[in-house]
N, CA, C and O of each residue as an XYZ file, in Angstrom:
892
protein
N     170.413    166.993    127.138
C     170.752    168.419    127.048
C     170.474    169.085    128.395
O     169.368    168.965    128.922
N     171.464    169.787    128.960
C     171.119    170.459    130.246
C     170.764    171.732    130.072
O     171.598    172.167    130.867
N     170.201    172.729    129.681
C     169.209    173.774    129.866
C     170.001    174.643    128.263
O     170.686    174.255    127.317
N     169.464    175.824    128.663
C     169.606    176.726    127.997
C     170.162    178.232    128.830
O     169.658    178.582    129.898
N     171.139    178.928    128.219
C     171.471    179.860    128.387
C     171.382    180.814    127.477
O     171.848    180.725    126.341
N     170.697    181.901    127.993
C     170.286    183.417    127.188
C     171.235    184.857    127.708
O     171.497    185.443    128.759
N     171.523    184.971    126.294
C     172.959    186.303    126.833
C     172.071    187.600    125.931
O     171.717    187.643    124.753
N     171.901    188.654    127.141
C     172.116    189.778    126.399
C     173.612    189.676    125.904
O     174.496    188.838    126.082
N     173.498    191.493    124.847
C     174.690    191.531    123.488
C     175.498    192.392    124.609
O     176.188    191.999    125.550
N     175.108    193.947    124.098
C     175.820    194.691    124.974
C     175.869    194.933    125.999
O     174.772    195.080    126.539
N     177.215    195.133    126.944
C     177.212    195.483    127.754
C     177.061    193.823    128.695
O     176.961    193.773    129.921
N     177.072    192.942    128.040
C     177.271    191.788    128.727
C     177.962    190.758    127.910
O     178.727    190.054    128.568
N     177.875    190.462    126.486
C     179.119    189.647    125.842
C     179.792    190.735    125.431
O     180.704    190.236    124.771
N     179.908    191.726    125.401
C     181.122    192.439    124.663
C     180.813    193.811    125.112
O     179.624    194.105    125.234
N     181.747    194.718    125.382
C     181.784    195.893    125.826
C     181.654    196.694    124.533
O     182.622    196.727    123.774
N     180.216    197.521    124.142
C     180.317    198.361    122.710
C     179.895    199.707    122.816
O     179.439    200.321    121.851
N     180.025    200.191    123.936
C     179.505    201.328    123.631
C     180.632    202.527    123.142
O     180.288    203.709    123.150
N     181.617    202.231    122.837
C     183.110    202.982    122.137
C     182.203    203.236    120.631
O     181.492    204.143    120.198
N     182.683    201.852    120.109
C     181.136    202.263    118.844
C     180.058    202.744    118.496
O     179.760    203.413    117.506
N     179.195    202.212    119.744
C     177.346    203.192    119.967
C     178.058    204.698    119.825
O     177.733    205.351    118.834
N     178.932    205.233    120.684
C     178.918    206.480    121.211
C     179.414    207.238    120.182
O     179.064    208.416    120.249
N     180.386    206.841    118.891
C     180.800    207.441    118.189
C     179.896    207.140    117.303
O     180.144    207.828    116.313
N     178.892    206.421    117.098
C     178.108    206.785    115.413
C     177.300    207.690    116.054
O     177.009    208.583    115.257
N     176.726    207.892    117.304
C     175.538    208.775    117.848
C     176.632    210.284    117.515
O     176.115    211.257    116.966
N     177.978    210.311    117.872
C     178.496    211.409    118.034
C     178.603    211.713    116.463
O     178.655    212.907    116.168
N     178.636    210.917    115.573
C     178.598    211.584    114.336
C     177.577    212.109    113.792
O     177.821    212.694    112.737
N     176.222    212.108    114.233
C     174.915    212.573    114.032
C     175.143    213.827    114.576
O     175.251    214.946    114.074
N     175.202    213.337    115.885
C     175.062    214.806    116.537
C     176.174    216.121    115.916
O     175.695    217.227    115.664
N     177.086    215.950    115.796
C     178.131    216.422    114.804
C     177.074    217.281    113.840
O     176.856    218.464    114.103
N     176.612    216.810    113.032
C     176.071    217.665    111.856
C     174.833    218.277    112.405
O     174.113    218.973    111.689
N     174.603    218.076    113.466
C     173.416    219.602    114.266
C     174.205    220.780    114.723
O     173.659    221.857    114.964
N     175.776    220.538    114.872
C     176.620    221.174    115.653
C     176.507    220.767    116.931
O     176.337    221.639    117.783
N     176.563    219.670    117.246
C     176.305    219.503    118.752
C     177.182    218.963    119.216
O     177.835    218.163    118.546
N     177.569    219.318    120.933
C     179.296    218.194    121.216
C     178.900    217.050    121.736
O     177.711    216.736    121.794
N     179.749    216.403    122.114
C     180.210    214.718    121.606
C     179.528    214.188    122.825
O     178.961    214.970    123.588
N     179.544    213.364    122.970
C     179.127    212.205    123.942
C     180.418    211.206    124.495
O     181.190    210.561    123.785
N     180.400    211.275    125.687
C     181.917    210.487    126.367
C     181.873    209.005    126.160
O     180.881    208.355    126.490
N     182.631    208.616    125.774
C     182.592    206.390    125.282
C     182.537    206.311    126.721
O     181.655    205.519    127.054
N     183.267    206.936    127.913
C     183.643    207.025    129.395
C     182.192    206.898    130.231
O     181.429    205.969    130.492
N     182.223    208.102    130.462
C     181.458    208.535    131.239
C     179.405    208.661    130.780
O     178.425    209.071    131.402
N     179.631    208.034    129.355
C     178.638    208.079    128.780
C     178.012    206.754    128.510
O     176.858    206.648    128.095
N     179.016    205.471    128.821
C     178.431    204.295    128.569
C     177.529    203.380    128.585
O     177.210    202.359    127.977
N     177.092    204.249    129.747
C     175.794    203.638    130.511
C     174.808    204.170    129.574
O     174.349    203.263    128.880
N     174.395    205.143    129.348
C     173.641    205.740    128.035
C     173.692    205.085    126.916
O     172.641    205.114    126.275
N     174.696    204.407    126.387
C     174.937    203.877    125.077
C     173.932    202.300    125.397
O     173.236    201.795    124.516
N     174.052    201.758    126.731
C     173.529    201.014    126.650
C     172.147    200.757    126.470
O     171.683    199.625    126.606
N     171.363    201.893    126.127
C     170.166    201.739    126.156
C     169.597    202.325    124.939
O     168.415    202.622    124.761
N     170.883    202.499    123.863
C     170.174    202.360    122.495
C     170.679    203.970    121.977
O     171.248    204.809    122.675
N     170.263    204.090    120.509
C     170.309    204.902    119.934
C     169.381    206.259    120.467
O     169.894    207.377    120.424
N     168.360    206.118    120.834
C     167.387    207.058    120.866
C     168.339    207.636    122.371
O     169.021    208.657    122.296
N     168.299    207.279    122.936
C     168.922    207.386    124.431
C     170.184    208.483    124.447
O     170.203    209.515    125.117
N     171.228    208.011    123.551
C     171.979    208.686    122.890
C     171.821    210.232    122.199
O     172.559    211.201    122.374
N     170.534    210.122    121.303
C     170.507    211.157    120.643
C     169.892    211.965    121.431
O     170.085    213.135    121.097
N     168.984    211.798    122.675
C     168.589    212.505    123.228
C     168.888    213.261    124.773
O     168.330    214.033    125.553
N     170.338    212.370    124.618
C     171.569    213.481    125.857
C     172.002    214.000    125.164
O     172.730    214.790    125.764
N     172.150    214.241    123.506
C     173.159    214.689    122.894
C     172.325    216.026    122.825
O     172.866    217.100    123.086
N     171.025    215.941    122.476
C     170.078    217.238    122.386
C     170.082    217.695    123.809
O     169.692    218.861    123.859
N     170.343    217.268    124.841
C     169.750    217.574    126.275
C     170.910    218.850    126.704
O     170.763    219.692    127.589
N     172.025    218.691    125.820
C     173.294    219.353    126.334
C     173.624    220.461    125.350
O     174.493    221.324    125.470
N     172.608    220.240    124.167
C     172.755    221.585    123.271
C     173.295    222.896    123.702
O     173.062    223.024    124.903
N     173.811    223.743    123.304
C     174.117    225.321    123.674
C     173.551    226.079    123.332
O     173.236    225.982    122.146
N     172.991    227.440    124.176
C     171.801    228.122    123.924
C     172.253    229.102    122.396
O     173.203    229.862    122.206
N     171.213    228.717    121.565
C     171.039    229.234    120.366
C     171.677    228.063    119.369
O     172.616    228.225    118.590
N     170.862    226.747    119.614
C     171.262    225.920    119.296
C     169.931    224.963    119.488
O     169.737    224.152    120.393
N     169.071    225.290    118.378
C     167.509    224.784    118.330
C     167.616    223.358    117.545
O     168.213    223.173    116.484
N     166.698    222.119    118.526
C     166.480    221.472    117.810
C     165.116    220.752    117.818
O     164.497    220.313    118.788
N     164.685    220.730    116.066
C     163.422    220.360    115.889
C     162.674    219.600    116.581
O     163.284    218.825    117.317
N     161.504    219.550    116.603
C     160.475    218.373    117.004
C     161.054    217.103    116.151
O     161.479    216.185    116.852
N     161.116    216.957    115.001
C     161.059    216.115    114.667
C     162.458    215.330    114.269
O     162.450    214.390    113.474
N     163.789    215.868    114.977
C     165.158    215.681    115.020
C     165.450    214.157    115.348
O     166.383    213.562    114.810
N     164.635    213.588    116.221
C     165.007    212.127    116.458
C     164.386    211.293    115.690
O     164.821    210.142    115.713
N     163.591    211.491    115.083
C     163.195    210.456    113.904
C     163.880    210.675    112.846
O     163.988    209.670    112.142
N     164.563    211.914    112.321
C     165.441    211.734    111.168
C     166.613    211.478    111.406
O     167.308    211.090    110.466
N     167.244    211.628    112.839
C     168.616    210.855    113.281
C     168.459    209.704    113.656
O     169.475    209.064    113.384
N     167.618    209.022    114.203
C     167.767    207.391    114.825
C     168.671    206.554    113.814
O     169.678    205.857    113.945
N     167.610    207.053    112.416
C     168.228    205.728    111.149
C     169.493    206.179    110.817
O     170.256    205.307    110.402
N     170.052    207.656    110.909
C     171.491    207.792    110.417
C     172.114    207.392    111.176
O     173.274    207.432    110.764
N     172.023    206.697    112.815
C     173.182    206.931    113.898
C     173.282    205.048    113.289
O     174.293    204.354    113.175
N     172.081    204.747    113.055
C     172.222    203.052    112.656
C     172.906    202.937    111.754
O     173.799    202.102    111.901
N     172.839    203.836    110.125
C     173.820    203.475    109.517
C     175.204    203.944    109.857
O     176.098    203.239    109.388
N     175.518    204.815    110.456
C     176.585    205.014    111.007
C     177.214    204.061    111.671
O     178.407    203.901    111.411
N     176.657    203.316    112.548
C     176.839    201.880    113.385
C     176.963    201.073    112.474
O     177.841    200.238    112.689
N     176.421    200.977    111.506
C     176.362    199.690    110.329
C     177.793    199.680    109.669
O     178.296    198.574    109.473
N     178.331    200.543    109.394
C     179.503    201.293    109.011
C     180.955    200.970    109.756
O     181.985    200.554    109.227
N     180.776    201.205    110.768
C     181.691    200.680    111.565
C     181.219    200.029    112.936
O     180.863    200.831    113.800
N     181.175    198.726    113.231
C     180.586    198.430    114.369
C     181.187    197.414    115.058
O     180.772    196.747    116.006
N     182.571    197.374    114.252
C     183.621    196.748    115.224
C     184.409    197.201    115.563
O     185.052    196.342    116.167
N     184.993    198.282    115.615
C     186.425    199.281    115.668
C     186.882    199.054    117.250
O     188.009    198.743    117.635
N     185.742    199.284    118.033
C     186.417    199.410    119.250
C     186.034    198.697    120.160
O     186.605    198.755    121.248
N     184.659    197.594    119.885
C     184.227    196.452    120.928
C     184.622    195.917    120.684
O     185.111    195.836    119.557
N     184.755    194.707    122.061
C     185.610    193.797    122.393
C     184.764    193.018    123.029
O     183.878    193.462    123.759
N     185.073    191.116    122.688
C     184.490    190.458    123.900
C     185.112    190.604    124.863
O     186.333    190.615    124.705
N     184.417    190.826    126.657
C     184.559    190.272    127.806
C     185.433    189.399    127.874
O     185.500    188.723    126.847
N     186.301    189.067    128.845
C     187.501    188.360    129.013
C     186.841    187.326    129.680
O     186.089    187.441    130.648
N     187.242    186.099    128.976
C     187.033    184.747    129.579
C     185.612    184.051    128.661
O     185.526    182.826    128.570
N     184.484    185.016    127.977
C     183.786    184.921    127.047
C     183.804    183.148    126.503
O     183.192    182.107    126.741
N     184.983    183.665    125.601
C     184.837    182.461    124.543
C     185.185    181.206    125.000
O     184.805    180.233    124.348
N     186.219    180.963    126.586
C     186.237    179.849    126.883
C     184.953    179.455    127.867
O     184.751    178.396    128.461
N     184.364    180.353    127.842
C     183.200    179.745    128.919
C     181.949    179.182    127.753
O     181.336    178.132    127.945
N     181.743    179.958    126.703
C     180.858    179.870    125.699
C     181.328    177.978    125.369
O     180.451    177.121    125.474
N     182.562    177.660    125.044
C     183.028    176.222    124.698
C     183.051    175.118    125.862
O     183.190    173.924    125.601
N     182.879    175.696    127.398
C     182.744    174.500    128.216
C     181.225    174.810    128.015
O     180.601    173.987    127.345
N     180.694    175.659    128.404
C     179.029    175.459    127.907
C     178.439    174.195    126.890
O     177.670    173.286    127.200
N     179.083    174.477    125.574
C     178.421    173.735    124.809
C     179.178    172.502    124.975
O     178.555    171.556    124.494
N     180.291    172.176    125.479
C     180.890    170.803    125.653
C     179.628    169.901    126.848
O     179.133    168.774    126.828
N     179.535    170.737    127.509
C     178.517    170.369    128.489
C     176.964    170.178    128.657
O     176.178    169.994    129.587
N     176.912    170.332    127.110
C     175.344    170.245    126.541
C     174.636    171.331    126.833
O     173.428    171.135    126.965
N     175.083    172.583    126.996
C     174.100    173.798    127.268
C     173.800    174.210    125.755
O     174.664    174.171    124.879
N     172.463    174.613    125.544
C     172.233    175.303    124.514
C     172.548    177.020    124.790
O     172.807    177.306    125.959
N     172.540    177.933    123.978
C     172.844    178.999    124.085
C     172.705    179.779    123.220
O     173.099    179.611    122.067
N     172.007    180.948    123.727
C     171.052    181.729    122.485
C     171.322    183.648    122.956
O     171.543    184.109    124.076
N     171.232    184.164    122.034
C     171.299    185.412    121.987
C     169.802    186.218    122.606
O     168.796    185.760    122.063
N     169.588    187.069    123.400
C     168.204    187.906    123.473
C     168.934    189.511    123.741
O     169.825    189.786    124.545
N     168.222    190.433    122.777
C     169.077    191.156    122.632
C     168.173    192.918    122.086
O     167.600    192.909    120.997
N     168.158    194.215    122.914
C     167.185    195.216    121.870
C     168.065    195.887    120.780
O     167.744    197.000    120.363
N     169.191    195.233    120.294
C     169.859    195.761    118.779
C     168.986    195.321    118.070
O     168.221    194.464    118.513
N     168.879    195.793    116.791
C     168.313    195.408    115.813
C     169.055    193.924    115.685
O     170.189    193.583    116.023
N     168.030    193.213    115.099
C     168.479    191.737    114.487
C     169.778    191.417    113.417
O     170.447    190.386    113.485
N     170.005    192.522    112.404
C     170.478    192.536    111.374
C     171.942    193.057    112.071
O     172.883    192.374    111.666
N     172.239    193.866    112.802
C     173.014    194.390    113.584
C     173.738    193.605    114.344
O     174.956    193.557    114.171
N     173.103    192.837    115.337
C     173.260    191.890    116.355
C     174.110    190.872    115.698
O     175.174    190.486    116.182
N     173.538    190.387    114.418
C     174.153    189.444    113.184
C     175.470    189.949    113.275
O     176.505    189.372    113.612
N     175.212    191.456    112.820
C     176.801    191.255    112.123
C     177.710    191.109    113.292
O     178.445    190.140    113.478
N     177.621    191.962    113.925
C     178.321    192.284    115.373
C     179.228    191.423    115.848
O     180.428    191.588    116.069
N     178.309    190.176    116.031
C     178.857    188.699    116.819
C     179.433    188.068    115.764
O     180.249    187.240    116.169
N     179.324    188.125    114.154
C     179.864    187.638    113.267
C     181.580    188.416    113.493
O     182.648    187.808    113.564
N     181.384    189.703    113.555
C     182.787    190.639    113.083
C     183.481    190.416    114.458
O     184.585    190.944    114.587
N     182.945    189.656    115.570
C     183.554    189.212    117.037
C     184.066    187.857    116.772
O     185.165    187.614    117.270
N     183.444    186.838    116.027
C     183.610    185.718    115.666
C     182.975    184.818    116.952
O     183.615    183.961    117.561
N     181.847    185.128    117.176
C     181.459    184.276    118.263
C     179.782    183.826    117.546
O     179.235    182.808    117.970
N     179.045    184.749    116.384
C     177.848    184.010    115.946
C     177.352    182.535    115.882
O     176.178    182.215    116.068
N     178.461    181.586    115.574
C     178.732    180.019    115.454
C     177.887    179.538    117.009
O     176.991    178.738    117.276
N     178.680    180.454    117.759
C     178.199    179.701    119.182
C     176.457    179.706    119.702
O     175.953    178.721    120.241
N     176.071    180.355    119.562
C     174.526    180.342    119.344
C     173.662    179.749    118.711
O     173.794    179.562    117.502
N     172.968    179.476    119.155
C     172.018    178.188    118.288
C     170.277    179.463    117.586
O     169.530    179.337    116.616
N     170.358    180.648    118.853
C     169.483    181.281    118.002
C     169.628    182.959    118.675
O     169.849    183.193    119.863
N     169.469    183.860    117.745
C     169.533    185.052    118.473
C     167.768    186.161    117.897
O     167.026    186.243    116.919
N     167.843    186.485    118.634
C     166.555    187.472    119.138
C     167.068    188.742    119.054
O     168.080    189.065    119.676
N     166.324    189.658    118.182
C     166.785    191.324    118.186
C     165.415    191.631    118.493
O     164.458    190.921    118.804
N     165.602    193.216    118.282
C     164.583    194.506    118.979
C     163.430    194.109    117.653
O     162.286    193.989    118.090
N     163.536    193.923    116.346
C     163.162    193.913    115.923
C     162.480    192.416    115.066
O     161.802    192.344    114.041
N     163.019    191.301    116.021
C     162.612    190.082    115.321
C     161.298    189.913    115.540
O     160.794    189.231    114.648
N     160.258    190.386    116.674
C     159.044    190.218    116.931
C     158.888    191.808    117.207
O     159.630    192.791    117.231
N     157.036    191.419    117.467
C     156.404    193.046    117.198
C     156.449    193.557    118.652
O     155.893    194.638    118.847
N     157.154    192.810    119.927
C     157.785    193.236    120.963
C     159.340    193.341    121.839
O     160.200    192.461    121.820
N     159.407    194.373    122.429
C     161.112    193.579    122.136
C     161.120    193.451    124.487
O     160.131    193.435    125.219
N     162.409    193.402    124.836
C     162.886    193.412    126.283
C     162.364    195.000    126.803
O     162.549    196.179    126.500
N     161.481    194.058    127.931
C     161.427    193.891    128.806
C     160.237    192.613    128.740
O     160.068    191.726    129.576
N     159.467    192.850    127.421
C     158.101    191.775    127.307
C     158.963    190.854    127.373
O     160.079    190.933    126.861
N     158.452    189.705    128.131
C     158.978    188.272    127.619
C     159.360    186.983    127.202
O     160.023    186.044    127.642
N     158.042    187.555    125.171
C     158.281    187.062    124.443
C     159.276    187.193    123.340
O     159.187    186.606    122.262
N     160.112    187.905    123.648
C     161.690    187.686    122.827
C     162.229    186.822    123.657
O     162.675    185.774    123.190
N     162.301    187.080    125.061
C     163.145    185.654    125.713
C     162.479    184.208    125.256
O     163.222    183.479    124.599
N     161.312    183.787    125.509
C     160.749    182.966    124.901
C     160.829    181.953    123.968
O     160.912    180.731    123.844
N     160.743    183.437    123.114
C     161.675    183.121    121.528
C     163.102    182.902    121.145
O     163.604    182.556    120.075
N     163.630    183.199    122.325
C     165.322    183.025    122.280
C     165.262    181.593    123.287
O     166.294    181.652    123.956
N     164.804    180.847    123.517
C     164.754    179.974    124.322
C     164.215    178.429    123.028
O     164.978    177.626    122.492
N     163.164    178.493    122.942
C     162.525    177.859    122.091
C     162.938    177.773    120.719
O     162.783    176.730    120.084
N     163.520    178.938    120.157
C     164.379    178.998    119.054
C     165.345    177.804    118.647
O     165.607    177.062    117.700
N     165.821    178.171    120.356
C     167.447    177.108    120.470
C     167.175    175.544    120.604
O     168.157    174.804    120.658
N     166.111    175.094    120.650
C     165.333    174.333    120.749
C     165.012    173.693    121.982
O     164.357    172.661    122.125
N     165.683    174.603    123.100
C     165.034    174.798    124.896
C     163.869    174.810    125.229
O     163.112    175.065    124.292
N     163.277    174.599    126.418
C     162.017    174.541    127.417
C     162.494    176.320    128.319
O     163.649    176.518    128.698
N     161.402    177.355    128.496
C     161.715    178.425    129.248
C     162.041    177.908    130.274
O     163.206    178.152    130.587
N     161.112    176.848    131.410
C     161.854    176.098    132.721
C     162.412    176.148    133.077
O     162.589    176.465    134.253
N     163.593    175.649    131.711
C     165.516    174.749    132.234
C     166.022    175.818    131.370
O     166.548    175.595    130.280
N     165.788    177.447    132.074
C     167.157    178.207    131.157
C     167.009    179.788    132.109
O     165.994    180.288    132.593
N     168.317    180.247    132.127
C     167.967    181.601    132.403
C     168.736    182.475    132.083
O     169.619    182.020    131.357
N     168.855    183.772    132.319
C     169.207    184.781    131.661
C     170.875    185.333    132.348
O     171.131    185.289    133.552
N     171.896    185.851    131.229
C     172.754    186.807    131.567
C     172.733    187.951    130.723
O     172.734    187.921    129.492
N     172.714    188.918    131.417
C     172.626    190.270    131.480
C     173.032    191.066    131.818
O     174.055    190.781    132.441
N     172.718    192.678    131.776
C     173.515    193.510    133.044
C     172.917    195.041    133.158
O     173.432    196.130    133.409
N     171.251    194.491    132.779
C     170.760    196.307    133.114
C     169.434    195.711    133.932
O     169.074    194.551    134.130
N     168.978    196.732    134.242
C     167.278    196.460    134.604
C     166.421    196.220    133.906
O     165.404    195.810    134.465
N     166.391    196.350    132.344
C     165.819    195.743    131.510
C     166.093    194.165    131.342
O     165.261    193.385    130.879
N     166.996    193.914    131.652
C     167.549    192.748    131.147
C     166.863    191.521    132.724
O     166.546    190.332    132.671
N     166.867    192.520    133.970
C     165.954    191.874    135.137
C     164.705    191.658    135.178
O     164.120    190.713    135.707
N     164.276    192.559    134.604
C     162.505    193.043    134.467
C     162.568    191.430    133.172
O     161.991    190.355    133.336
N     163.074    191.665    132.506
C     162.675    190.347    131.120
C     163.033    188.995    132.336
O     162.292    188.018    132.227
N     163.555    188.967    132.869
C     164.136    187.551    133.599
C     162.251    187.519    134.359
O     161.220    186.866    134.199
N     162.624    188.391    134.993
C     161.359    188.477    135.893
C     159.987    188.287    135.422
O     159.183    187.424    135.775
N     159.884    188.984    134.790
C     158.616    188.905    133.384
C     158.482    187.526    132.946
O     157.389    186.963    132.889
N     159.467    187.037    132.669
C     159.806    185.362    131.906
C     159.489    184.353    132.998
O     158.941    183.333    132.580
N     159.640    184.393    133.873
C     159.516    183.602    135.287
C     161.052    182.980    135.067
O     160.913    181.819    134.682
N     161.679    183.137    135.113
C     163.320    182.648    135.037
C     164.781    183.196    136.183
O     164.497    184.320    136.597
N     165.437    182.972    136.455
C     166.323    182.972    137.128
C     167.664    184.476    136.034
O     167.698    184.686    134.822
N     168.361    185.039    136.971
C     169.167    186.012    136.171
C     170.182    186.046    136.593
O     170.259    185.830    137.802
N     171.312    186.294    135.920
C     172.798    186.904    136.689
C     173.094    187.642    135.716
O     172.975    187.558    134.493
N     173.750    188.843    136.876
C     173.824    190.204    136.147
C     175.819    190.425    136.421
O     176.647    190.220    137.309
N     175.766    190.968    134.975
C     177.324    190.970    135.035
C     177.567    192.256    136.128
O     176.759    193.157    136.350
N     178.997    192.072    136.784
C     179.521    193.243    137.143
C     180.543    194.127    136.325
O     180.888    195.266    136.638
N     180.911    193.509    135.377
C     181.607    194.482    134.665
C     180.872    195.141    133.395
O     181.535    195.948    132.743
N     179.674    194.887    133.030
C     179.126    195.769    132.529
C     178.951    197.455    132.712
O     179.337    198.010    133.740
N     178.405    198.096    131.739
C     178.598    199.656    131.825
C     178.338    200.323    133.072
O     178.998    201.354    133.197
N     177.350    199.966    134.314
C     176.670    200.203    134.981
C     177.842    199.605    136.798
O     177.765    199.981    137.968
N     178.678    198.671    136.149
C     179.618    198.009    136.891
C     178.588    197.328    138.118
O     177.382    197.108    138.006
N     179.216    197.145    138.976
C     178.587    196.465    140.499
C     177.550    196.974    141.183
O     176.794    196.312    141.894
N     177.489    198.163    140.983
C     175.983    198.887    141.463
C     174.738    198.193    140.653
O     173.599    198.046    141.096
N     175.237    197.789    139.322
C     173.747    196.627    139.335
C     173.266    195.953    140.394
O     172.039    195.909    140.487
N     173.988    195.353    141.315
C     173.460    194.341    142.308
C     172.235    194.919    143.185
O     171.467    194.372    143.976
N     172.350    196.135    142.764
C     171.007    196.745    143.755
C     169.608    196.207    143.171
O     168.499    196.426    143.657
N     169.848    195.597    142.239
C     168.304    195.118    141.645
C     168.459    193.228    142.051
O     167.988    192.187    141.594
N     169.210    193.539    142.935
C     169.531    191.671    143.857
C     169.010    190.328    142.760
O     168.142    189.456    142.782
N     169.784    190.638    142.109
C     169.656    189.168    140.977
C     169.732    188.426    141.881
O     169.916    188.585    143.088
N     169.471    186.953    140.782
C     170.027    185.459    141.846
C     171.367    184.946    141.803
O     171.805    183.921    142.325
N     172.147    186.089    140.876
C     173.519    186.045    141.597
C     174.087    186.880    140.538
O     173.647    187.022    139.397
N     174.962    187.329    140.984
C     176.324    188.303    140.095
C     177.538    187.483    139.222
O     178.028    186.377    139.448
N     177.687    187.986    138.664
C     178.586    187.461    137.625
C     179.964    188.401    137.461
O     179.895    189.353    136.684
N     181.430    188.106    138.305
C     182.071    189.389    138.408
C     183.191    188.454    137.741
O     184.180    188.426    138.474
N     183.389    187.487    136.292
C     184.208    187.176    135.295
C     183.141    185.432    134.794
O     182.172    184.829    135.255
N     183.864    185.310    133.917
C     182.686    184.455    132.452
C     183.226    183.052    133.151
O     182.542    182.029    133.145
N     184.737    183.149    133.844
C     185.285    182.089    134.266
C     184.101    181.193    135.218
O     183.875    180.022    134.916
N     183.473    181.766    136.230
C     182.320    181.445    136.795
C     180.802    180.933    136.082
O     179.755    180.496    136.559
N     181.103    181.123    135.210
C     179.467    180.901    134.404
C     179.360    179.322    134.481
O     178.600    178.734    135.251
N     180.031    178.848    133.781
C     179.636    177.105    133.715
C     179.296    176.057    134.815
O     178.880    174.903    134.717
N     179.662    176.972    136.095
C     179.870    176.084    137.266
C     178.483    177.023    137.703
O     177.788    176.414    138.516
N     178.040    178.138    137.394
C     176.526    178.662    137.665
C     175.784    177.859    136.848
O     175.026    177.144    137.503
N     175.692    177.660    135.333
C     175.201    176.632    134.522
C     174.799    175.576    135.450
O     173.747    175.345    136.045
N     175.923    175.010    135.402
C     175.656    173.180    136.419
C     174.997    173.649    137.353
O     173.904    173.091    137.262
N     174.973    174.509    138.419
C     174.134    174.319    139.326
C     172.811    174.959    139.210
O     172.130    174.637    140.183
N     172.259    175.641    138.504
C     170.673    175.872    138.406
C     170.362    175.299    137.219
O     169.189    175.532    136.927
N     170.933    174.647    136.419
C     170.081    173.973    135.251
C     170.505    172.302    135.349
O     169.704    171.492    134.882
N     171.906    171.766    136.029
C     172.207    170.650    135.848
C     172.948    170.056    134.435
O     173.226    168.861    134.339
């Protein structure tokens, strides 16, 4: 077996924040509050629900109060909202699924690490049709820590039945570097993620600008 490969979800196998942005926008909706851009807002989506609900409060209109305690009773509605519809408008990354199949032709193991909820993450990659390809996936909520600590990578490593050593990470935020880093592991950060090519300012050990490239990165830092 030649190593292991660990994929963040969003924003690196599949572009979702079209979805994040509209269940957050349906919360915010019933405060009276306006919308959040799938556009110009994506980068926000990538960092979760709370993140979301709290540009959505940041942009309120004056005479337009919201509670102390507004984000703890929206977090869980924007989730079921997401639960609801959470395939409508993500898409895998182009080139994805044929790189995912020379991977495993080539003996790579390959595992999910990921801060969606677990149950979420499930369905997600199920309603993408790519869950099969993973041997183990890691959410925000499978251990009592989630990314940047890294014992979810760990656990997404060892899961798959990998050594941390012979595996490293794709990603595409600074969380997703800080966990590489944290892990003692090697990273490549997508460029077409939400954040696009200006990731490179956090100088991974290399960029990833299409999936077509991954297997031939595979072979050469894991063998």
């Amino acid at each position: 077996m030649a190593g292991t490969v660990v994929f963040d979800l969003d924003g690196t196998l599949a572009e979702t924040s079209g979805d994040l942005i509209a269940a957050a926008n349906a919360v915010l909706a019933r405060r009276g509050l306006g919308a959040l851009d799938p556009v110009t807002d994506a980068k926000i989506a990538g960092y979760g629900a709370r993140a979301m609900l709290r540009a959505g409060y940041a942009r309120a209109s004056a005479g337009i109060l919201i509670p102390p305690q507004a984000e703890d009773e929206d977090f869980p509605l924007v989730l079921d909202a997401y639960d609801a519809a959470i395939a409508v408008h993500s898409r895998l990354y182009p080139g994805l699924e044929a790189a995912l199949a020379r991977l495993d032709a080539a003996g790579f193991r390959l595992s999910v690490c990921t801060n969606k909820p677990e149950g979420l993450a499930d369905k997600l990659l199920r309603e993408l049709g790519v869950r099969d390809a993973f041997a183990a996936l890691i959410g925000a909520d499978t251990l009592p820590v989630r990314k940047p600590d890294p014992a979810p990578y760990r656990a997404a490593v060892m899961r798959a039945g990998g050594e941390v050593g012979a595996s490293f990470l794709v990603g595409d935020t600074e969380t997703d570097f800080k966990t590489a880093r944290n892990s003692g592991v090697r990273v490549a950060l997508v460029s077409f993620g939400p954040e696009g090519p200006e990731i490179s300012r956090l100088k991974p050990d290399a960029m990833l600008d299409h999936y077509d490239a991954l297997p031939e990165l595979a072979r050469g830092w894991l063998g």
